[in-house]
Each structure stands twice: as C-alpha cells, then as structure tokens.
KOLNU-692509 format. One line per field, with one value per residue (C-alpha): residue in three letters; z, y, x; chain. Coordinates in nm, 2 decimals. Example, Ala and Ser with C-alpha at 12.3 -4.5 7.8 and 13.67 -1.06 7.14 Angstrom:
<atoms>
resn: ALA,SER $
Z: 0.78,0.71 $
Y: -0.45,-0.11 $
X: 1.23,1.37 $
chain: A,A $
</atoms>
This chain:
<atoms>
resn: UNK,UNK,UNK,UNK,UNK,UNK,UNK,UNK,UNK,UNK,UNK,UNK,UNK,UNK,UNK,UNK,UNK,UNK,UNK,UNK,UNK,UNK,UNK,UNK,UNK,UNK,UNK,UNK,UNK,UNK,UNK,UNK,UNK,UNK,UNK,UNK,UNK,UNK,UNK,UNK,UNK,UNK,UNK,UNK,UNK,UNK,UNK,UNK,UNK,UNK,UNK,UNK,UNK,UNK,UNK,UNK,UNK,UNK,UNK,UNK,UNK,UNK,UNK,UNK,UNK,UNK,UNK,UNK,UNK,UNK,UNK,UNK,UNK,UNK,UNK,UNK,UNK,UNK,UNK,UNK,UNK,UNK,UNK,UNK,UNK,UNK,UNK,UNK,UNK,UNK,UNK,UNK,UNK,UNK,UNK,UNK,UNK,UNK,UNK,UNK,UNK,UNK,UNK,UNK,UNK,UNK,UNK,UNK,UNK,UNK,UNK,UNK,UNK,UNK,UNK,UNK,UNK,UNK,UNK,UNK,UNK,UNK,UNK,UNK,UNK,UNK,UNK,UNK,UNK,UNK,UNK,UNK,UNK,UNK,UNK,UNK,UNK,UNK,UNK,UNK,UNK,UNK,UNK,UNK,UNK,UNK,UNK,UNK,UNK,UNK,UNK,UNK,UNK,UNK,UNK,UNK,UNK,UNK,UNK,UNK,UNK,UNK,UNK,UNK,UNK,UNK,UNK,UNK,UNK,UNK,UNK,UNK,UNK,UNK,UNK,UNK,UNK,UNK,UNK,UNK,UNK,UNK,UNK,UNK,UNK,UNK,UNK,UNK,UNK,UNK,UNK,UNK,UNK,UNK,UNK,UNK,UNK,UNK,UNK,UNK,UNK,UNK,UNK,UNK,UNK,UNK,UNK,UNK,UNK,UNK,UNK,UNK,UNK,UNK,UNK,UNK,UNK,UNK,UNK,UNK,UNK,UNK,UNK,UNK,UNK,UNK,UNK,UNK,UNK,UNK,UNK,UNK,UNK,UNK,UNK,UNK,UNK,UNK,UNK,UNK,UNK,UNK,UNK,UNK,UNK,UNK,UNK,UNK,UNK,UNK,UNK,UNK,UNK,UNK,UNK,UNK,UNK,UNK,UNK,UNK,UNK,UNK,UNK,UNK,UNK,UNK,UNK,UNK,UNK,UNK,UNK,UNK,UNK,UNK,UNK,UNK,UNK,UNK,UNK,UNK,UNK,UNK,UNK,UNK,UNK,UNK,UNK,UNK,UNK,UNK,UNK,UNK,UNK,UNK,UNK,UNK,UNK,UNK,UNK,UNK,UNK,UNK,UNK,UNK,UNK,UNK,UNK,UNK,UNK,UNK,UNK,UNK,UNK,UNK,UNK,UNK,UNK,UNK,UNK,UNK,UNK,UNK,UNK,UNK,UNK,UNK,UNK,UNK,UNK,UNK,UNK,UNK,UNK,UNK,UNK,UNK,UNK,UNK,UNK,UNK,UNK,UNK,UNK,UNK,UNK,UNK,UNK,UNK,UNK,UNK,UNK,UNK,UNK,UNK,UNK,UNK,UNK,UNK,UNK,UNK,UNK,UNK,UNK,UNK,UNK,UNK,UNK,UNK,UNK,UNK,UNK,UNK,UNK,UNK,UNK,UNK,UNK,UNK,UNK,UNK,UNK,UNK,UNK,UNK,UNK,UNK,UNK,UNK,UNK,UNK,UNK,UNK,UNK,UNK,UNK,UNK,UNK,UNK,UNK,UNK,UNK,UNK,UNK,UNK,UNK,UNK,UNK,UNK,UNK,UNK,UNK,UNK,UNK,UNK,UNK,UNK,UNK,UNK,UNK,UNK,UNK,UNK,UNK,UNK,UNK,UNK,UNK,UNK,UNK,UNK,UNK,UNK,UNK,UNK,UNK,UNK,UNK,UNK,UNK,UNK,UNK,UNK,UNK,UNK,UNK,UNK,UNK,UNK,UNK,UNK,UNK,UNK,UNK,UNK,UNK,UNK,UNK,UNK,UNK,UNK,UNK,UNK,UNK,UNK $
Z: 0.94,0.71,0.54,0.27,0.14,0.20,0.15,0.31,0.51,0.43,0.77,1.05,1.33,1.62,1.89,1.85,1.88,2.17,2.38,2.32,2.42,2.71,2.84,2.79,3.00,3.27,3.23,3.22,3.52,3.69,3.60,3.36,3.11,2.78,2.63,2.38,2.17,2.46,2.41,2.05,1.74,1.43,1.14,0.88,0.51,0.45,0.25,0.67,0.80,1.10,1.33,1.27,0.98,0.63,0.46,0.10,-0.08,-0.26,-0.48,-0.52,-0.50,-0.20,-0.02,0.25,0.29,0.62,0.74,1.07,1.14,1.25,1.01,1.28,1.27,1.44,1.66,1.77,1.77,1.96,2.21,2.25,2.35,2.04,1.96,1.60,1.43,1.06,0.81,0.57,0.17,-0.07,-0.44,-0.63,-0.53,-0.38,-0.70,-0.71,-0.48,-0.68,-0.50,-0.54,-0.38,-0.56,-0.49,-0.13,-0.17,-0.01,0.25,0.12,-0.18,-0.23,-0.61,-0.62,-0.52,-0.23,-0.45,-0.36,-0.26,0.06,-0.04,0.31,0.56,0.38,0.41,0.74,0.91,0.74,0.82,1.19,1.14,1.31,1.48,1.26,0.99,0.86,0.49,0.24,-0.05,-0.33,-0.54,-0.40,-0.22,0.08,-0.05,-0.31,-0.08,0.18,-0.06,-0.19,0.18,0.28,0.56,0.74,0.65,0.67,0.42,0.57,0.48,0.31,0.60,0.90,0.95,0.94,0.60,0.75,0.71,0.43,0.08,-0.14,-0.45,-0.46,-0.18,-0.29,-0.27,-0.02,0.27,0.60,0.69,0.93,0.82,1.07,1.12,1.28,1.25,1.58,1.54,1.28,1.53,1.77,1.55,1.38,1.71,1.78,1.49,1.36,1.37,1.30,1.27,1.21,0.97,0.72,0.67,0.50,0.82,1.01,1.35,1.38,1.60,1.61,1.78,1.72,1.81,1.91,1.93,1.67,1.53,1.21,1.16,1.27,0.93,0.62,0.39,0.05,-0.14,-0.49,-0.62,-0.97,-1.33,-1.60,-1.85,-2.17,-2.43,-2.54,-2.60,-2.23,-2.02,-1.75,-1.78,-1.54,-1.16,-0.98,-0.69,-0.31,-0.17,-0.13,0.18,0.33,0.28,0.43,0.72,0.79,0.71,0.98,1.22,1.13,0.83,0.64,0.29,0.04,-0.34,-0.48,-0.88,-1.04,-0.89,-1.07,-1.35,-1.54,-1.88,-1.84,-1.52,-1.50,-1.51,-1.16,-1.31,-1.36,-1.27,-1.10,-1.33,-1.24,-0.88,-0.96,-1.17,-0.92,-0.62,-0.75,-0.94,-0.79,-0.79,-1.17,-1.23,-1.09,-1.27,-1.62,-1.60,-1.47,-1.80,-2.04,-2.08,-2.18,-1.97,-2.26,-2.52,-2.35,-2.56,-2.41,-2.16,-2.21,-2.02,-2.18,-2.54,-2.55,-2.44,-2.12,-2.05,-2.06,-2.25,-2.54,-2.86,-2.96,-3.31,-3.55,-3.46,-3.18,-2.86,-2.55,-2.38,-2.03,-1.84,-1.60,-1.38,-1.13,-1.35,-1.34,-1.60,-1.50,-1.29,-1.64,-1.82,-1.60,-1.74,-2.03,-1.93,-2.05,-1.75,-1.95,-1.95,-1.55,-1.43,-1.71,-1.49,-1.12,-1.26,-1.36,-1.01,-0.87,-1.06,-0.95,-0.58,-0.64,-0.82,-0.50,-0.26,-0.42,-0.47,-0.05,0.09,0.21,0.31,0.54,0.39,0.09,-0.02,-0.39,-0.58,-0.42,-0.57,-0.74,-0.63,-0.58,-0.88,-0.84,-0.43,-0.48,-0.63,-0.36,-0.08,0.09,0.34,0.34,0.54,0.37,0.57,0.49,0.46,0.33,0.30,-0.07,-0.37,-0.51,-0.86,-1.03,-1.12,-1.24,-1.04,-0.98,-0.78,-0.90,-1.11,-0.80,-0.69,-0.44,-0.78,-0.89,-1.24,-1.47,-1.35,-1.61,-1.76,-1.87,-1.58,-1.55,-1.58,-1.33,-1.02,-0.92,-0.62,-0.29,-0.04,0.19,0.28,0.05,0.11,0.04,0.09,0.25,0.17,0.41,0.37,0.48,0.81,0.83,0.94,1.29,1.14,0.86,1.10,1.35,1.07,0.97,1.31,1.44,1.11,1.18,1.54,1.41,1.16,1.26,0.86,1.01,1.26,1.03,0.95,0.65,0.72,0.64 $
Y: -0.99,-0.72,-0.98,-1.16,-0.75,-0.63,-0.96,-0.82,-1.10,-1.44,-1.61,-1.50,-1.63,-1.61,-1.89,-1.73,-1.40,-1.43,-1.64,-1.34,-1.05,-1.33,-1.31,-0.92,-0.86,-1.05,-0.90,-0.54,-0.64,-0.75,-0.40,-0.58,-0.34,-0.35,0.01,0.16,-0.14,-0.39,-0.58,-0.39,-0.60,-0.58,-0.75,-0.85,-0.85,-1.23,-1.26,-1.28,-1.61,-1.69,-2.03,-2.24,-2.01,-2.04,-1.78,-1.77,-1.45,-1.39,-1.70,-2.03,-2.20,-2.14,-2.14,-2.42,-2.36,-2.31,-2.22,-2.27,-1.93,-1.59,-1.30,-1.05,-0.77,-1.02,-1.07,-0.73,-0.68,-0.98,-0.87,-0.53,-0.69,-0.67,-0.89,-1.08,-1.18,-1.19,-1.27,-0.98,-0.97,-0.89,-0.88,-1.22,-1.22,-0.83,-0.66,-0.49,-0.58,-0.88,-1.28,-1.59,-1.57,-1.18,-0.85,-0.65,-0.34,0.00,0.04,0.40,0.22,-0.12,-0.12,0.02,-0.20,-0.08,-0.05,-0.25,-0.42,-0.43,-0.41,-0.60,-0.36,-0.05,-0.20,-0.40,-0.04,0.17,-0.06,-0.04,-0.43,-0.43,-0.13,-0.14,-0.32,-0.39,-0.36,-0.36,-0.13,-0.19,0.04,0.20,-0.06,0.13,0.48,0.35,0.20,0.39,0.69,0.47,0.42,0.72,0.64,0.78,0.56,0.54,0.40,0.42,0.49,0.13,-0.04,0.05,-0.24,-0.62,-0.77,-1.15,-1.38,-1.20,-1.25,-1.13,-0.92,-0.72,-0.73,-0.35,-0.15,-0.41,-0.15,-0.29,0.02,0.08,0.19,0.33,0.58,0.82,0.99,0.92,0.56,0.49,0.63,0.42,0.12,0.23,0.25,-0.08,-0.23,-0.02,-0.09,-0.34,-0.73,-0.95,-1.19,-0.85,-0.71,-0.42,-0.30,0.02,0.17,0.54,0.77,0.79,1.08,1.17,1.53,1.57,1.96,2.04,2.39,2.39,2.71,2.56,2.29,2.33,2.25,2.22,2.33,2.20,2.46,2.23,2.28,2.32,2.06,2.20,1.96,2.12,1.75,1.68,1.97,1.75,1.62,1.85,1.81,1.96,2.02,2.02,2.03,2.39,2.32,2.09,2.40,2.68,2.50,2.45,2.79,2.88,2.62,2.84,2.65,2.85,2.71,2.68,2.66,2.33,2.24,1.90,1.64,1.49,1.21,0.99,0.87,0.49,0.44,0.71,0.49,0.35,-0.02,0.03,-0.37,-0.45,-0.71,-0.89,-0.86,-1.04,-1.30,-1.40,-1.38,-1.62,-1.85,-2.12,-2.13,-2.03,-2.35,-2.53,-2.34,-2.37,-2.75,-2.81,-2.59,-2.71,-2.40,-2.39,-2.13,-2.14,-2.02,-1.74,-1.39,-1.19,-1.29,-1.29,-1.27,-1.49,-1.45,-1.07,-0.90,-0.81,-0.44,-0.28,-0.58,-0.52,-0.64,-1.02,-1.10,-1.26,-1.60,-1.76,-1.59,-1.81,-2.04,-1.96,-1.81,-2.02,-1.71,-1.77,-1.75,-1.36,-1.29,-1.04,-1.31,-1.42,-1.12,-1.02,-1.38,-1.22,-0.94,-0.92,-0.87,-0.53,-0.40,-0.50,-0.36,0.01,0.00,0.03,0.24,0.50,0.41,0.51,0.82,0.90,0.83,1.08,1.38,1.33,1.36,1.71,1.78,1.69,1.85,2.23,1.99,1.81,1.72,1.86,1.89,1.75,1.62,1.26,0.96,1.19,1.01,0.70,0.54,0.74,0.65,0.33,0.33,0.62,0.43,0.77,0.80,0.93,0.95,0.97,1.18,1.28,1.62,1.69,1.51,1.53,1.31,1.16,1.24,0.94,0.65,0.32,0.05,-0.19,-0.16,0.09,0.01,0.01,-0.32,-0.42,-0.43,-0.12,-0.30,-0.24,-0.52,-0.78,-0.74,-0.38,-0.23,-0.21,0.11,0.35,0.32,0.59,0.76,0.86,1.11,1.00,1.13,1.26,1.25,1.43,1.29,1.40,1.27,1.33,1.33,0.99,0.87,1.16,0.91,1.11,1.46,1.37,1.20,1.51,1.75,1.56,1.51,1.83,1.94,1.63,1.78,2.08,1.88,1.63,1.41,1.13,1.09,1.01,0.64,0.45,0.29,-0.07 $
X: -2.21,-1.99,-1.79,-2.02,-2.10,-1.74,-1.51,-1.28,-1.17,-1.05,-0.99,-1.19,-0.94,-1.26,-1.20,-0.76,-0.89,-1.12,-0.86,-0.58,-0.89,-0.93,-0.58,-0.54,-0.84,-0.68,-0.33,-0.50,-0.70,-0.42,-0.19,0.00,-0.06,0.15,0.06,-0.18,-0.24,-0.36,-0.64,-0.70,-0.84,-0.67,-0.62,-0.33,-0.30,-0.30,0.03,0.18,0.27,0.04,0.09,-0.19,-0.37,-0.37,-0.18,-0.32,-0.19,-0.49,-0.47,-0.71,-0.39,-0.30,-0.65,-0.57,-0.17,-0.06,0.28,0.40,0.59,0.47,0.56,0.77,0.48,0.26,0.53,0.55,0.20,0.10,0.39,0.22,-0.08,-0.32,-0.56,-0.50,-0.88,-0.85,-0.67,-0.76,-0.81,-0.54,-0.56,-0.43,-0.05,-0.07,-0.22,-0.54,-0.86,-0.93,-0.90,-1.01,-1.35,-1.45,-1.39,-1.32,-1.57,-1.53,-1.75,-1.85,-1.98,-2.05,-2.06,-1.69,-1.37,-1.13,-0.88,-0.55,-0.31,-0.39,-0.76,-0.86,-0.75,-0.85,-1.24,-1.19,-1.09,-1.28,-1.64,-1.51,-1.47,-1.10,-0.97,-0.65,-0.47,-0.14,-0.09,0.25,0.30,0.56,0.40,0.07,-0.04,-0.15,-0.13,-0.43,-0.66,-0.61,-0.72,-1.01,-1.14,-1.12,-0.87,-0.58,-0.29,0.13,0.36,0.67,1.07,1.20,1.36,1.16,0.99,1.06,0.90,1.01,0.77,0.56,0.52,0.77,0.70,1.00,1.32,1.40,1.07,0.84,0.73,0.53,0.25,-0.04,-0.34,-0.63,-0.88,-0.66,-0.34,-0.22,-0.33,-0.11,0.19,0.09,0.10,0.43,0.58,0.53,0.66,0.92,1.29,1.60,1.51,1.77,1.60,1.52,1.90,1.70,1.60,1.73,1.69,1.62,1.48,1.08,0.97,0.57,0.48,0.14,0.25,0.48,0.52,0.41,0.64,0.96,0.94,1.07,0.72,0.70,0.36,0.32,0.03,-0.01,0.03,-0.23,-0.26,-0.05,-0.28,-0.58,-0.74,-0.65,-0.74,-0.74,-0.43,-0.23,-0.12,-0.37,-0.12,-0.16,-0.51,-0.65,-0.86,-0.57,-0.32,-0.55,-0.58,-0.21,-0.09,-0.40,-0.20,0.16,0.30,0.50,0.49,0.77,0.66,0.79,0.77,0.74,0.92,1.28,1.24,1.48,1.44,1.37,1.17,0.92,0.67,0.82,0.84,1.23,1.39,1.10,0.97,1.29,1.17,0.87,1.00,1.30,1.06,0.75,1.03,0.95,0.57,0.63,0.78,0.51,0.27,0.43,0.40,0.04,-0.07,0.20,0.41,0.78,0.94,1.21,0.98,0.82,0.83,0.55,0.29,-0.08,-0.40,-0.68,-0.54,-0.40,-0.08,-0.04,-0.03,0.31,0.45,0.66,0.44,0.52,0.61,0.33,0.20,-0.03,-0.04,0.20,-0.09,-0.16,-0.41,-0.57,-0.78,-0.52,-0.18,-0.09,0.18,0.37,0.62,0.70,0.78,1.08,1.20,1.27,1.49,1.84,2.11,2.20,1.89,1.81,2.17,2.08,1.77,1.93,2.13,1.87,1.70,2.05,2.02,1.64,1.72,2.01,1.81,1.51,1.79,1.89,1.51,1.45,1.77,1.60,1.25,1.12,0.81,0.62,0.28,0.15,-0.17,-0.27,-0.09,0.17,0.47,0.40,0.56,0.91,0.89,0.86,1.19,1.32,1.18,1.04,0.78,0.40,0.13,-0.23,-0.45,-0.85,-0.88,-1.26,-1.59,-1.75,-1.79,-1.48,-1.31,-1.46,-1.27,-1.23,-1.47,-1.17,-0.85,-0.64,-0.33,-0.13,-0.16,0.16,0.36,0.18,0.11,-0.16,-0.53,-0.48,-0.87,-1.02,-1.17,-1.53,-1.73,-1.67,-1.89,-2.14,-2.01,-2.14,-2.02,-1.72,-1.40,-1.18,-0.79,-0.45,-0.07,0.18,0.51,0.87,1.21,1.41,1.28,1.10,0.80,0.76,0.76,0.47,0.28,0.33,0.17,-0.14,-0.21,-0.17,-0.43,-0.67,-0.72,-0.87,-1.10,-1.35,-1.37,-1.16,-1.43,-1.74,-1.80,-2.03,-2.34,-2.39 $
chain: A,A,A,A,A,A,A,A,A,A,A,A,A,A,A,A,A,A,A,A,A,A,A,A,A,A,A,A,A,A,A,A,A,A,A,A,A,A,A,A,A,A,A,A,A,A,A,A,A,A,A,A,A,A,A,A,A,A,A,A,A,A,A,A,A,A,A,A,A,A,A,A,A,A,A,A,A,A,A,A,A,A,A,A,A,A,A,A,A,A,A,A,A,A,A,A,A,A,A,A,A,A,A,A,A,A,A,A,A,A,A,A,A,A,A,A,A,A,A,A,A,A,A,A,A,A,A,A,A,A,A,A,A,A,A,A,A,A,A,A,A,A,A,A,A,A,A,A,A,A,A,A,A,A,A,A,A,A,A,A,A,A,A,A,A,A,A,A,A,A,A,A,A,A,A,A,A,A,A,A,A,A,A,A,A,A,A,A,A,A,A,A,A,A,A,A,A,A,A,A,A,A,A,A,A,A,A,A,A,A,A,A,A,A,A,A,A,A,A,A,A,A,A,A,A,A,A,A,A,A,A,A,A,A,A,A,A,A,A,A,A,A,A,A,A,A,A,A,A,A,A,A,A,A,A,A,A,A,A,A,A,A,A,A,A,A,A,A,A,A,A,A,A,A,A,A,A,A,A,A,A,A,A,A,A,A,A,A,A,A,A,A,A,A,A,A,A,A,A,A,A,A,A,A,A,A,A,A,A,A,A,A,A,A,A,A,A,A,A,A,A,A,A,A,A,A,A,A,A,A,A,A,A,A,A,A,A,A,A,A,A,A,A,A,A,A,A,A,A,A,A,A,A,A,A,A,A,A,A,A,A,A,A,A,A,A,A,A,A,A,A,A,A,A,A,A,A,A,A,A,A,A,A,A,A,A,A,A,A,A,A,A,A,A,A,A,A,A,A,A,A,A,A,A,A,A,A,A,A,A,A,A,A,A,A,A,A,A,A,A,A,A,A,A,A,A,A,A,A,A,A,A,A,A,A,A,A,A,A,A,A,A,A,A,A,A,A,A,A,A,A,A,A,A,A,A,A,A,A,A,A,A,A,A $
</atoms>
C-alpha cells in the first residue's frame, strides 16, 4: 500500500517472506526459539546478494540481475530467525535517494527525499513498513537518512560486520549498520550480525556488551558546546555544537560532561574524499568498461567527467574544448574520475588519512564517546572508521534543507544535478549523534538508550 508514495522498496519478496514467518511460527510454537529477532520482518538495502532476488544497486542496468549467493548479513539474520521481505531502495550505485524508478520519500514528508544512501530503509522503518533494516555507509550513508527519518540508527566501528556479498564502493570505509526505531533495537540487530567473517579479512571480533543500566557517571563524555560563525556574511556558518535538550537530559541521568573543541583536520582530506575516488574507480572497473563502450567513450581520453554537459562537482576544471561525452541518466561519473589520479597523489592521500586517523586517536584517548552538532564528523570518520549511533532526541520542525538526498550518498559525493528547492517541512523527530571511541559500539548504544528511556520521541510514528 506505502510503496507507490514512499518507493521505498524495489522487490517485495511476499510468497519468501511469508514461508520464513510460516516456519518461525512453527519453530516458536514448538520452543525452538532463536532469540529476539524470531519471526521479525525486515528489510535489506538492495546492493545485498539474495538467492533467487534481483539485486539491482539502484541502477536501470541492473533491474533484472540476479545473483545466486546470500550477502553474510542475511546469513546471520535469516539464522536468527528474521523474516527477509524486501529488497529496499538505494540511491543509483549507493549515492543519494535517487533510483531508477524515482525518488524514496520520508515518510514525515512526502514532498522531501529520505536522504541517502541507504534511502530505502530509513523510509521502510520509519512508515512502520519493516520492523528494521540493514543499510551501509561509506560516507553518511546511514548517519543522513537516518537523521532525515527521524530514526534511531547505528553506524558501526569499520570491521564489525561482514560486507561479503554487497556492493562495493570503497574496501576501506564500507560499514554494514542497523537502523530501527529504537535504541535497543539496533543492539539487538548488531548483535546478531557483528563479528569476524572469513570471506571479509577486514573483519574483527570484539567484545559487545550493551548496558541497559550503565552509569552515565562512570564515562568519560565529551560535550562540544559549538562555535560561532567568525564571517559576518555567514552568521550561520558555525558549529552549533551538541544538542541543548539532549545534554540536559543526560547530565539529569549523571553524565558528567567534559568540554571538547573542534575536532583534528589535515590539510588534503578535510573534505573526507581523500583516495576515495580511487576506491570508486577500482571497485566499478569493470562495469566502467562496459559502460564506456555502449556510449562510445575512450577511457584513455578522459580529463574530467561530466553530468549532462558540465563538470562534475569537485572535479578539477578541464582545459578549453568540448565537454567528454557521457551521461546516459544512469552513467554516474565519479567511477571515472579516480581514473585519473596519479599513484603520487593516491599513496600523499593515505598518507594524510594515516595522519588524520593518528591526530583522532590523540583527540579520543581520555573519551569514550563525545557529543557534537549532527553530521559533524561524518566526512573525517569515514576515513577514521569510528562508530555512532543517531538517536532522536526532540519533536519539532527540522533546519530546512535541500529536497534531495543529502551529499552523503554511500560515497558521500556531491548529487550529480542541482538540488531542487528545499521542501516545506512538517513536524517529526529531530535527531543528535553520538559518536564512540573504537569499538565503543556497546557503550554509545548504552547512553542513548539509557536517555531514550526517559523520553518518549522515538515512539511517535507519521501518518500515511
């Protein structure tokens, strides 16, 4: 009924889905019960190999592809008993909330997008459609929607969970998440799917412990209180810091806050995009290929990409002459710019990651988690690989924004056409981020549940 408004989902997966609730109503009637997750509906980002489903990644191209494997999440999650019944919407090749059949919406407000990546399950969840999904994140890609939906939401430490048998956009930053209505949902879900898989060497296995009574007092917490804007014709322009109303409420529940200042930057990659064009370009090599010959494109004689006759955003400007000539609706350029990086300039850029990863480690040393302005570090996690949760924390109009996905897409890159004019907004649930140490997953899930238990805005739904 929701999906021709939302479109959030590409492959309803009904006669599957109702066979699996089926057999766990038989297994749970029978005492075989396999924990918290039994029998619950969910649904996957469709850039996840699923037997028997097409797996499309967003992209015309790929609309009727089917490949016989299952992606390890739905492994683990079919093992703990949920029920698998859509293939849910991502952005063309994990950027923004934009696919081949239109645009996912938020169910808050239909004339906005659900922002993206993983644009599907932000507005499967939040429309009560599924009672979870699964999303990635290279470089917002849950953080954003998540934020956009209103919804409670983990991105976790790089290497907790198995990315085999999903789409690659970049091996170094690619992060498997939960996102859900609830705090304690999303530890649920993590539990089930974290740790080592042996076809994903990134993965590690440490301890998760979820508190449902931690002391707030025995943390180390970081508060960032903001920073004006020092540009008279920007006076918006500063960090508004960590959420007033979210930080009352914890130092009510015994947090103890430490003042923390603006995060650590290198010269190079503060924009967060650092080698990761390379990523792209190795990754979708092959599909490049393909691509460049159905439209007539020498690979060899690419300077700058361009979408439908201009430069891509964030491309370095090309020299006089016609614009290169592609741009099918489908073709998205940014797997060709990283073609043109020099192996200097790629290896300068891990090396200023190195750097970065270095200066956070001194930054995180006397914290556990710390407190900042929404969407604040995504771009320098990404290249860190530290966790956050994104929890709702009030119920009011959002700061308005673009109508479209925002830039973070899975590769966090800028949407390749000018947003459209910002949507008018309704009232819906408004969220902060809270972002941990190193496998600090447990103990920033531990605080924004312990807060969401005194506060009721995770609990209010849309009306469709």
């Amino acid at each position: 009924r929701l999906n021709p408004i939302l479109l959030c989902a590409v492959t309803i997966m009904e006669e599957q889905a109702l066979a699996e609730a089926a057999r766990a109503d038989a297994e749970i009637a029978a005492g075989k019960y396999r924990g918290p997750l039994h029998g619950l509906p969910y649904g996957v980002k469709d850039l996840f190999n699923t037997k028997g489903v097409p797996t499309t990644w967003g992209t015309a191209d790929f609309e009727n592809r089917i490949i016989d494997d299952d992606a390890e999440v739905v492994v683990r999650l079919r093992n703990a008993g949920a029920v698998l019944m859509a293939k849910l919407a991502t952005g063309l090749f994990a950027q923004n909330d934009q696919w081949f059949r239109g645009r996912t919406n938020n169910p808050w407000n239909l004339a906005q997008g659900s922002s993206g990546s993983s644009a599907g399950p932000s507005s499967a969840t939040a429309a009560g459609c599924v009672a979870f999904g699964i999303g990635t994140e290279t470089q917002g890609s849950i953080v954003s929607p998540a934020i956009r939906c209103g919804l409670s939401a983990l991105r976790p430490t790089f290497g907790r969970v198995s990315r085999s048998g999903g789409m690659v956009l970049a091996w170094s930053e690619d992060r498997v998440g939960p996102i859900c209505r609830s705090i304690e949902d999303c530890a649920m879900v993590f539990n089930t799917i974290h740790g080592v898989d042996p076809k994903d060497p990134s993965t590690v296995m440490t301890p998760f412990n979820f508190d449902r009574n931690i002391k707030l007092s025995s943390l180390r917490i970081g508060v960032d209180p903001g920073r004006p804007s020092t540009d008279p014709a920007r006076p918006n322009a500063g960090d508004p810091g960590a959420p007033a109303e979210l930080v009352a409420r914890l130092r009510e529940l015994g947090m103890n806050p430490k003042v923390v200042g603006a995060r650590p930057t290198v010269a190079g990659i503060s924009d967060g995009m650092g080698g990761l064009n390379t990523e792209y370009a190795a990754a979708f090599d092959v599909y490049v290929q393909r691509k460049a010959k159905e439209i007539g494109l020498d690979l060899n004689t690419v300077v700058t990409p361009t979408v439908r006759g201009a430069p891509f955003p964030g491309t370095v400007t090309p020299p006089a002459g016609p614009p290169s000539p592609m741009a099918p609706a489908d073709w998205n350029p940014r797997f060709v710019n990283g073609r043109t990086v020099k192996a200097f300039e790629y290896l300068q850029a891990q090396r200023r990651r190195y750097v970065l990863i270095t200066k956070w480690g001194e930054f995180m040393k006397d914290l556990d988690l710390f407190i900042g302005s929404s969407g604040a570090d995504v771009s320098p996690n990404a290249q860190t690989g530290h966790p956050c949760v994104v929890v709702p924390y009030k119920f009011a109009v959002p700061p308005q924004q673009g109508g479209g996905g925002r830039g973070a897409g899975a590769g966090g890159a800028p949407p390749p056409v000018p947003a459209p004019a910002p949507a008018p907004l309704n009232q819906q649930p408004i969220c902060a981020v809270i972002t941990g140490a190193l496998y600090n997953d447990d103990k920033i899930l531990s605080v924004a549940h312990q807060f969401q238990t005194h506060d009721d805005v995770y609990l209010k739904h849309p009306t469709l």
